[in-house]
SEFIDO-947398 format. One record per residue (C-alpha): z, x, y; residue in three letters. Coordinates in steps of 0.1 Angstrom, whole numbers, plus 2048, in hexadecimal, padded with zeros to 3 digits. Each point is the difference from the previous one (the first is absolute). Layout:
! residues N
ZXYALA;...
! end
This chain:
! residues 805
800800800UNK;7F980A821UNK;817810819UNK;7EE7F5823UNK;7E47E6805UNK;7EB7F281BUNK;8067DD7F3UNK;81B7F07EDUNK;7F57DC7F1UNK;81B7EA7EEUNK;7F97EB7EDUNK;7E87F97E1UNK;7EC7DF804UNK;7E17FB809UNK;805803828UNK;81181F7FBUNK;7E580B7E7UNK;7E77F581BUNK;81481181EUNK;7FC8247EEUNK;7DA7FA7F6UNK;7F77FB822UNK;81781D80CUNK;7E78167EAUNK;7E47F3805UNK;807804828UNK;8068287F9UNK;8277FE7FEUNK;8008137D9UNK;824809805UNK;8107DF7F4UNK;8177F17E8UNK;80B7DD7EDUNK;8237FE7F7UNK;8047E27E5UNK;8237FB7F9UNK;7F37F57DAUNK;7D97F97F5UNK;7E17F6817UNK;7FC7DB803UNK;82A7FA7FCUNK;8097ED818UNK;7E87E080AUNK;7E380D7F8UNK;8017FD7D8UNK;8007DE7FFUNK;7E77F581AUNK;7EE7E17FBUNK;7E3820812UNK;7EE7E3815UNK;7EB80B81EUNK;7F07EC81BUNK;7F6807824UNK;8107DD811UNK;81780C81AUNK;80D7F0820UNK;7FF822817UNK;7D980F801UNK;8088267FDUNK;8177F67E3UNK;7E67EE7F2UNK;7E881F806UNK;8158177E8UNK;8057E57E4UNK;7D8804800UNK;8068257FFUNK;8178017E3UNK;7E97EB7E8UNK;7E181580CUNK;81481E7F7UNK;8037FB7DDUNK;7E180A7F2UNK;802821814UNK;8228067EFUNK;7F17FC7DEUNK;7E7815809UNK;81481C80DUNK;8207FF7E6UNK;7EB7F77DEUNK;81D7E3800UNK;7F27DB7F8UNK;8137EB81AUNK;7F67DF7EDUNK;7EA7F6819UNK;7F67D77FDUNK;7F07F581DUNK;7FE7E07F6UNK;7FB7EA820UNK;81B7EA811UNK;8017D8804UNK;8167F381BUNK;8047DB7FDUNK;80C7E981DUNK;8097DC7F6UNK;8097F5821UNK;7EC800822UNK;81881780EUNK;8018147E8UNK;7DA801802UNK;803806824UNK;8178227F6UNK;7E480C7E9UNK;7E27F881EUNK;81A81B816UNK;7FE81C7E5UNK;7DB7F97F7UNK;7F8808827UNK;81581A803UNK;7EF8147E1UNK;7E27FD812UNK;80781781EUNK;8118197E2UNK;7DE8027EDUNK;8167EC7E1UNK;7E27ED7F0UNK;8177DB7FAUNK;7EE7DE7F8UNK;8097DF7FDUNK;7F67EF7E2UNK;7FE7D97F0UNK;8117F37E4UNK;7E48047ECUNK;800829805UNK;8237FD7FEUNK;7FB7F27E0UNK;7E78157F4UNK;815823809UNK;8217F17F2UNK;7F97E27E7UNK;8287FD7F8UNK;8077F0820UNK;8027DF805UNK;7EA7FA823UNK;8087DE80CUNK;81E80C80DUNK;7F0816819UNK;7EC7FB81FUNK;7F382580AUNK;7FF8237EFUNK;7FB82480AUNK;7F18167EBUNK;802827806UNK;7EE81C7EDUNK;81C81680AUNK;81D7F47EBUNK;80A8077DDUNK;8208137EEUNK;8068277F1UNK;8108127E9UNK;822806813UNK;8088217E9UNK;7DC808800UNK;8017FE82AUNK;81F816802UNK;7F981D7E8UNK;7DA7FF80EUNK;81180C823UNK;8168167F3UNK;7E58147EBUNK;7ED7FF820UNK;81A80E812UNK;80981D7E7UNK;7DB807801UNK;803804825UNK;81D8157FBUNK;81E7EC803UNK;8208047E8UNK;80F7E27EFUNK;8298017F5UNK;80A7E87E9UNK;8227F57EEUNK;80A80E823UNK;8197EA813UNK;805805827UNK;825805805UNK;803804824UNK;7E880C820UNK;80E81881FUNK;7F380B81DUNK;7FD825807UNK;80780E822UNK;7DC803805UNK;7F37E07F8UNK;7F68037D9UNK;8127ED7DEUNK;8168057EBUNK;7F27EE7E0UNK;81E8037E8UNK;7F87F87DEUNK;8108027DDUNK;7ED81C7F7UNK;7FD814824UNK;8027FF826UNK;7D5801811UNK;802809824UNK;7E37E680CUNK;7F27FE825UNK;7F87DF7F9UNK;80E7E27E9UNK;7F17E17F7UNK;8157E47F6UNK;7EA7EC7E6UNK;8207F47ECUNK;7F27DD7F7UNK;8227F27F7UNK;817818807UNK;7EB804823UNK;8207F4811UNK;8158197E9UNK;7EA81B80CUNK;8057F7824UNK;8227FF7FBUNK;8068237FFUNK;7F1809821UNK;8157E3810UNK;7E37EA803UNK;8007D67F4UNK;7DE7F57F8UNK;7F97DB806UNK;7F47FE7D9UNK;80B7E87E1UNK;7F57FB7DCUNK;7F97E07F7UNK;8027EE7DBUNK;7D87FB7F5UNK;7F27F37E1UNK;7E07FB7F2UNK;7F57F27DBUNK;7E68117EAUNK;7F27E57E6UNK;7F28067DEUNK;7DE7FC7F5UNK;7F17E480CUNK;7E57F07F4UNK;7F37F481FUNK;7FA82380DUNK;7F980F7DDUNK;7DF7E9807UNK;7F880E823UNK;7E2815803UNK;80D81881AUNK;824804812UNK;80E7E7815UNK;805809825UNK;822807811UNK;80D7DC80BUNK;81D7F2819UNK;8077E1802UNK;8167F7821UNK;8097E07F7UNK;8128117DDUNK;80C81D819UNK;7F08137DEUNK;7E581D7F9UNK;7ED7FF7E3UNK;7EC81A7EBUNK;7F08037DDUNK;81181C7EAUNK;7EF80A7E2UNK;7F87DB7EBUNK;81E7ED819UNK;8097FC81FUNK;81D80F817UNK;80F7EB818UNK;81A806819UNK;8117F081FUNK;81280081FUNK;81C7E77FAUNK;8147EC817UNK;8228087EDUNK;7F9824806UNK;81B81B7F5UNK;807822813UNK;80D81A7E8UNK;81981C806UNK;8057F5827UNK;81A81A809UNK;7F281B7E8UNK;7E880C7E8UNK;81180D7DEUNK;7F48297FAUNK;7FD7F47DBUNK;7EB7E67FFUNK;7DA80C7F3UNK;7E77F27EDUNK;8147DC7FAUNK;7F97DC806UNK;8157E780AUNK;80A7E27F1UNK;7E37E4801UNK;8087E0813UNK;7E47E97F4UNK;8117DE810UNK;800814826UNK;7DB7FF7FEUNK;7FD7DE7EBUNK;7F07ED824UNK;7E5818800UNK;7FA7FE7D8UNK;7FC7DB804UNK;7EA80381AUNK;7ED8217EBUNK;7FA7E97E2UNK;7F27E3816UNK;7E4817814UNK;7F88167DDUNK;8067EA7E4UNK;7FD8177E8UNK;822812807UNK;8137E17F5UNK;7F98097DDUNK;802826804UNK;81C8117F1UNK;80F81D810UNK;7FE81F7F5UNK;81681381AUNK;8177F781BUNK;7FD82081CUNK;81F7F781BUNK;803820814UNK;80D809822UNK;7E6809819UNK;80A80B82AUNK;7FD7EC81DUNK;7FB807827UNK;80D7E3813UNK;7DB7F8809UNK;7F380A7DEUNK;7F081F80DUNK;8068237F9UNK;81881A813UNK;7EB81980AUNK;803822812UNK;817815814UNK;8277F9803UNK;80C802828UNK;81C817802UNK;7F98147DEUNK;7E681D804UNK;7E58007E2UNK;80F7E67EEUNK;7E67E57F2UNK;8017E07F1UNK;7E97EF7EBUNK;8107E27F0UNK;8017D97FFUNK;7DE8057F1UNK;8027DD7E7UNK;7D88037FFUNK;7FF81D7F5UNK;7DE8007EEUNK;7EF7F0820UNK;81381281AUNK;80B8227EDUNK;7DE817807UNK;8007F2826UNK;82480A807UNK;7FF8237F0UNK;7DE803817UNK;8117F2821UNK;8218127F7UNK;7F081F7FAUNK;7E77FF81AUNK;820801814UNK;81481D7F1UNK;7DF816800UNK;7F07F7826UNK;81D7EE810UNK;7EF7DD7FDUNK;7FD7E97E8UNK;7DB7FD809UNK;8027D780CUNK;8187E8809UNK;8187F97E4UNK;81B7F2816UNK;8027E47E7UNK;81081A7E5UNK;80E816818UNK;8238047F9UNK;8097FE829UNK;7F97DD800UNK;8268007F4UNK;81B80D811UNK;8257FB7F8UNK;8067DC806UNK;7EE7FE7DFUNK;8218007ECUNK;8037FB7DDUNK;8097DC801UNK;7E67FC81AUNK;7E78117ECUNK;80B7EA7DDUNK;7FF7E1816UNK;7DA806806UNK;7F280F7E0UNK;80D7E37EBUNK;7E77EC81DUNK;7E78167FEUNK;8017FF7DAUNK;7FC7DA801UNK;7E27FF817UNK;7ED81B7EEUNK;7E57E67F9UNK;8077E681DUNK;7EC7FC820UNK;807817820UNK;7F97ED81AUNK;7F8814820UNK;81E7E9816UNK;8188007E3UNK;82280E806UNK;8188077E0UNK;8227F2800UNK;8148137EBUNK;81781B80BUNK;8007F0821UNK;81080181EUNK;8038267F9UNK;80080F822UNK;8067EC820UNK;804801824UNK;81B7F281BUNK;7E97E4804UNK;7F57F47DFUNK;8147E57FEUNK;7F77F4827UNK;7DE8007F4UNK;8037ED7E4UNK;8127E7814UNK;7DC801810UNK;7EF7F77DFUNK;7F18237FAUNK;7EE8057DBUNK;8068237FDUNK;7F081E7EFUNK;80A8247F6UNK;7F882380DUNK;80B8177F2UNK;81F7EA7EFUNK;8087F4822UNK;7FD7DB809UNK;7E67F681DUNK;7F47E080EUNK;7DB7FB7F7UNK;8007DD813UNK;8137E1808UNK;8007DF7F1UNK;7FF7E2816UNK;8227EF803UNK;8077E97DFUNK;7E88177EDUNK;80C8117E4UNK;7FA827808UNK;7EE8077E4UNK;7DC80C800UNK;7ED7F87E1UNK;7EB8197F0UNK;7D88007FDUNK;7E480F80BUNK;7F67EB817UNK;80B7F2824UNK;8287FA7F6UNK;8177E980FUNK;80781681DUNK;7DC7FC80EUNK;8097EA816UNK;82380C80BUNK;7F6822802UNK;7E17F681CUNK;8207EF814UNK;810823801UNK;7E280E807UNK;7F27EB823UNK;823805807UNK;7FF826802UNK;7DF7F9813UNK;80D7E9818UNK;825803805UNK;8138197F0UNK;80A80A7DAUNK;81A80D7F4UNK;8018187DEUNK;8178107EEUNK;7F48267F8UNK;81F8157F3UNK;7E98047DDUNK;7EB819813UNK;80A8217F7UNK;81681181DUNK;80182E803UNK;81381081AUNK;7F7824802UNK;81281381AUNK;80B826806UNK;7F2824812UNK;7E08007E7UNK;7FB7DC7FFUNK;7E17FD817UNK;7EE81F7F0UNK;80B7F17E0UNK;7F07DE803UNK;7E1811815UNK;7F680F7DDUNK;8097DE7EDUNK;7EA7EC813UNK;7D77FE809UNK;8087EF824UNK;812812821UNK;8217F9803UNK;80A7E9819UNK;811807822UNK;8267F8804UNK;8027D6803UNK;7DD7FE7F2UNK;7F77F27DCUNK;7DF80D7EFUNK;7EE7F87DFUNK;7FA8197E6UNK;7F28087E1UNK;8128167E6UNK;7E68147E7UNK;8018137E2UNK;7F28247FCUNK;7E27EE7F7UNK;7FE7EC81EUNK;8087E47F3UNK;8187E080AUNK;8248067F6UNK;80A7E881AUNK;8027EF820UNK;8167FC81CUNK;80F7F5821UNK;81082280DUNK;8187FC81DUNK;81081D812UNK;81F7FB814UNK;80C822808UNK;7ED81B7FFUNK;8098097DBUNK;80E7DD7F6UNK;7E37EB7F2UNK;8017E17EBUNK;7E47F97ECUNK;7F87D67EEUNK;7E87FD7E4UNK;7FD7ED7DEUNK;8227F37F2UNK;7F48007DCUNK;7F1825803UNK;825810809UNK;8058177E2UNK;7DD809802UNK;80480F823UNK;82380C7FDUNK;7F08157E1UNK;7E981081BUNK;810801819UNK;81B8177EEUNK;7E78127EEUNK;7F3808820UNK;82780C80EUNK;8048187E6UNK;80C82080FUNK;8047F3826UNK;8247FF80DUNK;7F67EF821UNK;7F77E27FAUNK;8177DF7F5UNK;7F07E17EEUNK;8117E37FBUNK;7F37DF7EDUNK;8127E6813UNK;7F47E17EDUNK;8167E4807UNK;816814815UNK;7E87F7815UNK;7F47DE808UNK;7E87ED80FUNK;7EC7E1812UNK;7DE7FB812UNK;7FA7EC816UNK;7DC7FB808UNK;7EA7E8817UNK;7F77F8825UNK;8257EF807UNK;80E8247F3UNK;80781281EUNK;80F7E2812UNK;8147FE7DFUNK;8128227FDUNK;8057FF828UNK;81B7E97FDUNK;8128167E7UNK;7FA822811UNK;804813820UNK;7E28197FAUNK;7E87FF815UNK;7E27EC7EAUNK;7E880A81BUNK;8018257F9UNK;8047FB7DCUNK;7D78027F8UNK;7F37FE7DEUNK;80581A7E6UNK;826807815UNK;81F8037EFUNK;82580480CUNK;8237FA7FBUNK;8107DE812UNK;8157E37F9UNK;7F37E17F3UNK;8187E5805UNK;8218117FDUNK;7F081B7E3UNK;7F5821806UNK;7DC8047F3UNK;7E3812801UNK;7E17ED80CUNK;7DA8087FBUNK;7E57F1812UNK;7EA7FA7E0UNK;7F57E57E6UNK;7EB7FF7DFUNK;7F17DE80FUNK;7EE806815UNK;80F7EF81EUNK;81B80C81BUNK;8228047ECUNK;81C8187FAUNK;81380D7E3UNK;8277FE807UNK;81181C7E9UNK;8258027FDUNK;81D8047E2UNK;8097EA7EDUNK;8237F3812UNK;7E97F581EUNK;7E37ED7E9UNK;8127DC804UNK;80A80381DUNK;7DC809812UNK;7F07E87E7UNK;8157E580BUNK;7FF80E826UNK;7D48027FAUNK;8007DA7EFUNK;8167EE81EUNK;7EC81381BUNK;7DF7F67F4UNK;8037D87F5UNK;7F57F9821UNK;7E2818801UNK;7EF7F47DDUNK;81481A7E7UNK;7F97FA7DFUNK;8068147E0UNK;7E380F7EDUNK;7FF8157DEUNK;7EA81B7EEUNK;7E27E27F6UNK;7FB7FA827UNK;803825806UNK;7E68087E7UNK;7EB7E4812UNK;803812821UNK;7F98237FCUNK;7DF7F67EBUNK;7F87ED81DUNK;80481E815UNK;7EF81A7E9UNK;8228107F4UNK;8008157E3UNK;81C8027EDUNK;8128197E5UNK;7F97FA7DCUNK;7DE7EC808UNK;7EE80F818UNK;80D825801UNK;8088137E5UNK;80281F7EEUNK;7DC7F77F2UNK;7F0800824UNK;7FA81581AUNK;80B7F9826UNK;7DD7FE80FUNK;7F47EC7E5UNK;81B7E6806UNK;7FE7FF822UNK;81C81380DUNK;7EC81D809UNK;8077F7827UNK;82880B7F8UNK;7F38227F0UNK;80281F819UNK;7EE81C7E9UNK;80381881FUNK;8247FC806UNK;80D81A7EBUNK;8078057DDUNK;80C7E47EAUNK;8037F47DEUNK;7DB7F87F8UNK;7F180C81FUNK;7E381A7F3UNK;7F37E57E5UNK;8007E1817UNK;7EE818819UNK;7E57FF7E6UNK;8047DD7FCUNK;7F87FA825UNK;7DC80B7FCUNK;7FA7EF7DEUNK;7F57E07F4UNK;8197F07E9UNK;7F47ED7DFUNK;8157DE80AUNK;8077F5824UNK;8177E980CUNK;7F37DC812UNK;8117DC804UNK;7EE7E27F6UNK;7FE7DE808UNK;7FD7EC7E0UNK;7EC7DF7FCUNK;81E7EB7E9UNK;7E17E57FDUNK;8187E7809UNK;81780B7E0UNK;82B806803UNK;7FA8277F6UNK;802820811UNK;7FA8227F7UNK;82180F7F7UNK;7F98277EEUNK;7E780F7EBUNK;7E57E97FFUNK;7DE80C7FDUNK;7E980081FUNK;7DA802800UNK;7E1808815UNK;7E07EF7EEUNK;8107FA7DFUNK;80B81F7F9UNK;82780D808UNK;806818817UNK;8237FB805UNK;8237EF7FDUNK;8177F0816UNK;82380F808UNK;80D7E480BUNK;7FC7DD814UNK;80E7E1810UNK;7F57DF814UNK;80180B825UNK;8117DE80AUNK;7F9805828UNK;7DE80B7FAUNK;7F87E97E2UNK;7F08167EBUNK;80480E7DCUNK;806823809UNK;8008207EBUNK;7FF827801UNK;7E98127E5UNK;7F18227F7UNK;7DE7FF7FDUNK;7E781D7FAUNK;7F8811821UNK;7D97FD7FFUNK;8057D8804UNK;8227FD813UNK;7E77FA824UNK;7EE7E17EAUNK;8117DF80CUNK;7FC7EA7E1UNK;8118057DFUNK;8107EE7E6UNK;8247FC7F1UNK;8077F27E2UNK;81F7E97FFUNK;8107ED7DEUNK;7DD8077F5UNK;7EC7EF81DUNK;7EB816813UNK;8097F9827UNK;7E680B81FUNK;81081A813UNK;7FA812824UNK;80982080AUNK;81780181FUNK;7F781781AUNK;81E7FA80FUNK;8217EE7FFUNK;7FD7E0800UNK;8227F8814UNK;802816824UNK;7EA81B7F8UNK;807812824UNK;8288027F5UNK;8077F3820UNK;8177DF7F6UNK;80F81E7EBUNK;80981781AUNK;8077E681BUNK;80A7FF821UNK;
! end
């Protein structure tokens, strides 16, 4: 065994198998795989080895197509069979709405290249004559789906990876991991200590264990699953090629042929977590107990869509645990706070998603990116209000709804209220609905008085349509008033902090009292993120951006601190709150709370002042597009300027608005926002923040490759459409497909009715050789929609209601 390695990988499945294949194959030969007892121990073994491409988040999605592409290439390189039967997949809808879920996934294949169809009963028949089709109303058929050889899989990258040079331990237990004075590991095992620069915790489940010894708590829990293997059946003995891969939403069940029967396996309602506090070091290759009457619903409804099963007998019972995210998606990438330490874990689909995390994860270690944006598996989307009973709480939901409908305006109840604000229960007094970001509650909009807040999900125009235009005109009109303490909050401050944030960011920094926008890139010049940057002092700044992205930029904004003495950064999240007020009856409004001087307070201004009888800090700013302010104080003071805000504006038109008319307004306007519009995948010019770049100012993070940038052409450019709804109750929400004479050229990041404008609006990337054209296309719950290319906002394109008297 080795003394000293580049790479450390614990962990035996078939992510960590992946995770050191890719390492090689990147040039890194000076790696290892510690497996505490055989490859394929943990999870793995016992896979039901299903793979599919279906996946709500695009880039996701994207390495799911990856990992099945990969396979052949493995076989190839290692002389390992991986069991490859690409077999096709069915999806069957028996509802409308379910139908309506399959129509989003079809469209959003197209813009990926994935080659979906939707079939008739008749071709359903055909591919799979054991189902019974008169209980269905739509299918899906991909090419792309089928299962493998789970052992096959796992020793195929492992062989690849010793042939690339890597070194595989097994029978090898991890005891402990310590951090050397100079940054490297400790790996201490039963049968050594390797010094590793880098460790990668694939520990499946004992990921958590793993984490454990560095301090760390990942938001990760195995869940109870079973699936049935029948015997020979007669029905498939008679079949002149394989059946295709099959779920079934209504059953909550997948279904595959193996050898003459079938296997069939589900997502049950009474659902059961397994080891919740901890994951015994002695369990192996076991099974647990089967539970056939926990699944029984879905049997009955099994036998009543495939007949045939009824009379199966079963040849094996597999109930095994498997881990869970909260969300369902992996944990992926670098740990803030713990220097070249790696995760890799929460994988449960592991033969879909297993080749396209050890690419993205390795793509990381090896050029400091992970080569798109995987913020859907990035382990920063957590941060430590994810507690173990939060983090049970939601993986038993997430379990449940494995094959249920996400609606694009749903909001999941359980676990919740988590994290709150002075004012949550004032606004729910109001009749908020409320959603989450990043586990703390928000208002999203207001039910009328005697209306039940609740907003019910679909993927159409929902019951707040009509509420949420109210909040809207309002905001127009008189004046709104929003809650916006889930924005992330940074206050950097100390002798360096100027230089400091000079090199962070692509903009200039603004003058003392002055607010600017600005773009944070990678070395690639890419988006890491965007912000409002104040600066109050001449080294005190405070810097807003996305709520949900705070881990994400705390992990580079440290990274980026490392070695400077000079600089302080503190996350302040809800030790600092806040409210925005925005519309024409604004400044009239905050002048009867405040003696600053309004009238020298011009857009883009910030400063401290009292606000009622709080002290606050006010900036003259607003995501809507119209004159408004955003009032930032702690926490003791939130009530009491709420309160102070609500009674001084009944007479001026105050109303309360949420996130849904928010959304509404800044489309209207042309606003961009994080996670949509800009992200790691695009770069500034290209999405339209090129005007809040300053490639001459001095060196920054990014500055020499968005120089080149500047005099390139990009592949996608941003625009904003106007979408025909052809008199329908649809809008374009993410990820639909757009078009310019029938063929696709693009996808929508996001969209939302412009209530004060009335149109359907959307922002899209579309390739740059069209983006001048003005009429495309957009594809909506399968409906293709007239669209026309905005040359400019549509609401106040001069900015002057915005920046106001």
């Amino acid at each position: 065994m080795k003394s000293h390695v580049q790479v450390a990988v614990i962990g035996g499945g078939v992510v960590g198998c992946s995770v050191l294949y890719h390492l090689t194959k990147l040039g890194w030969k000076d790696v290892c795989l510690i497996e505490r007892s055989e490859l394929t121990a943990g999870s793995t073994w016992h896979a039901a080895g299903g793979m599919h491409t279906l996946n709500s988040d695009p880039n996701v999605a994207k390495l799911q197509n990856y990992t099945i592409n990969l396979y052949k290439e493995l076989e190839e390189i290692s002389g390992q069979s991986c069991g490859i039967h690409m077999s096709g997949g069915i999806m069957v809808a028996d509802t409308p709405e379910r139908l309506e879920f399959l129509k989003t996934a079809h469209a959003k294949g197209k813009y990926l290249g994935l080659e979906s169809e939707f079939i008739d009963m008749d071709e359903v028949k055909k591919l799979h004559p054991l189902l019974d089709t008169s209980h269905f109303c739509g299918a899906l058929y991909d090419p792309l789906e089928g299962h493998v050889d789970p052992s096959g899989v796992t020793h195929a990258y492992a062989k690849a990876a010793r042939i690339g040079g890597a070194e595989i331990y097994r029978q090898c237990p991890v005891l402990d991991l310590k951090q050397t004075p100079e940054g490297h590991w400790e790996v201490i095992t039963e049968k050594g200590t390797i010094i590793a620069e880098h460790v990668v915790n694939c520990g499946g489940l004992w990921a958590r264990e793993v984490g454990r010894m560095v301090g760390l708590e990942l938001p990760i829990l195995a869940m109870e699953h079973q699936y049935l293997i029948t015997d020979t059946m007669p029905e498939v003995q008679a079949l002149d090629k394989e059946l295709p891969h099959c779920i079934d939403f209504s059953g909550e069940m997948y279904m595959r042929q193996e050898g003459q029967g079938l296997v069939m396996g589900t997502y049950e309602q009474a659902c059961v977590a397994w080891s919740e506090r901890q994951t015994p070091w002695h369990f192996g290759h076991e099974l647990l107990n089967p539970d056939l009457e926990r699944i029984s619903p879905s049997l009955e409804i099994a036998f009543a869509h495939v007949p045939a099963l009824a009379n199966a007998g079963i040849k094996q019972t597999i109930n095994g645990p498997f881990t869970f995210a909260p969300d369902g998606n992996p944990l992926v990438g670098p740990v803030r706070g713990l220097k070249n330490f790696w995760v890799a874990c929460g994988v449960m689909a592991g033969f879909s998603q297993g080749g396209g995390v050890g690419l993205a994860l390795s793509n990381w270690m090896v050029h400091g990116d992970p080569g798109s944006d995987i913020f859907a598996m990035d382990v920063a989307r957590y941060g430590d209000w994810a507690t173990m009973a939060y983090t049970n709480t939601k993986v038993k939901e997430n379990y449940q709804r494995r094959f249920r409908i996400g609606y694009p305006n749903e909001e999941l109840p359980a676990a919740r209220p988590h994290r709150t604000t002075p004012i949550y229960d004032l606004l729910k007094q109001k009749n908020a609905v409320f959603g989450t970001s990043y586990g703390l509650e928000h208002a999203l909009w207001f039910a009328a008085e005697g209306q039940y807040p609740e907003e019910i999900p679909s993927f159409r125009r929902s019951n707040a349509f009509e509420q949420v235009a109210a909040e809207c005109q309002a905001v127009r009109n008189q004046v709104g008033l929003l809650e916006i303490s889930n924005f992330a909050k940074y206050r950097i401050s100390g002798n360096g902090a100027a230089a400091w944030l000079d090199n962070l960011l692509a903009n200039n920094l603004p003058a003392v009292g002055r607010m600017v926008l600005a773009p944070m890139l990678n070395k690639s010049g890419k988006l890491l993120g965007d912000f409002t940057v104040a600066r109050l002092e001449s080294n005190e700044f405070y810097i807003f951006g996305s709520g949900t992205a705070e881990e994400f930029h705390l992990r580079w904004f440290e990274q980026q601190l490392e070695g400077i003495k000079d600089v302080q950064l503190e996350c302040l999240r809800t030790r600092l709150t806040g409210l925005s007020i925005a519309g024409p009856n604004t400044k009239q409004l905050l002048s009867k709370l405040t003696h600053h001087d309004l009238n020298d307070f011009s857009f883009m201004s910030i400063a401290r002042m009292d606000v009622g009888h709080a002290p606050a800090l006010v900036g003259r700013i607003s995501f809507t597009g119209e004159q408004g302010y955003e009032i930032w104080v702690e926490p003791d003071y939130l009530r009491a300027v709420y309160m102070s805000l609500t009674e001084a504006g009944a007479d001026l038109g105050l109303r309360h608005f949420g996130g849904r008319a928010l959304d509404s307004l800044r489309h209207e306007k042309g606003f961009g926002g994080w996670t949509r519009e800009f992200t790691p995948d695009y770069q500034p010019y290209q999405a339209g923040m090129g005007r809040f770049v300053k490639p001459t100012k001095g060196e920054f993070i990014g500055q020499s490759a968005v120089a080149e940038f500047a005099g390139q052409q990009a592949e996608k450019v941003l625009i904003q459409l106007a979408i025909d709804d052809l008199g329908g109750d649809a809008d374009a929400v993410a990820d639909e497909p757009v078009f310019f004479n029938d063929e696709v050229v693009g996808w929508v990041t996001s969209g939302a009715y412009g209530h004060c404008v009335k149109m359907s609006l959307a922002h899209a990337y579309v390739d740059s050789a069209v983006a001048a054209e003005d009429n495309f296309s957009v594809e909506i719950l399968g409906n293709i929609h007239p669209a026309t290319r905005l040359a400019e906002p549509p609401y106040d394109p001069s900015g002057s209601k915005m920046r106001g008297a």
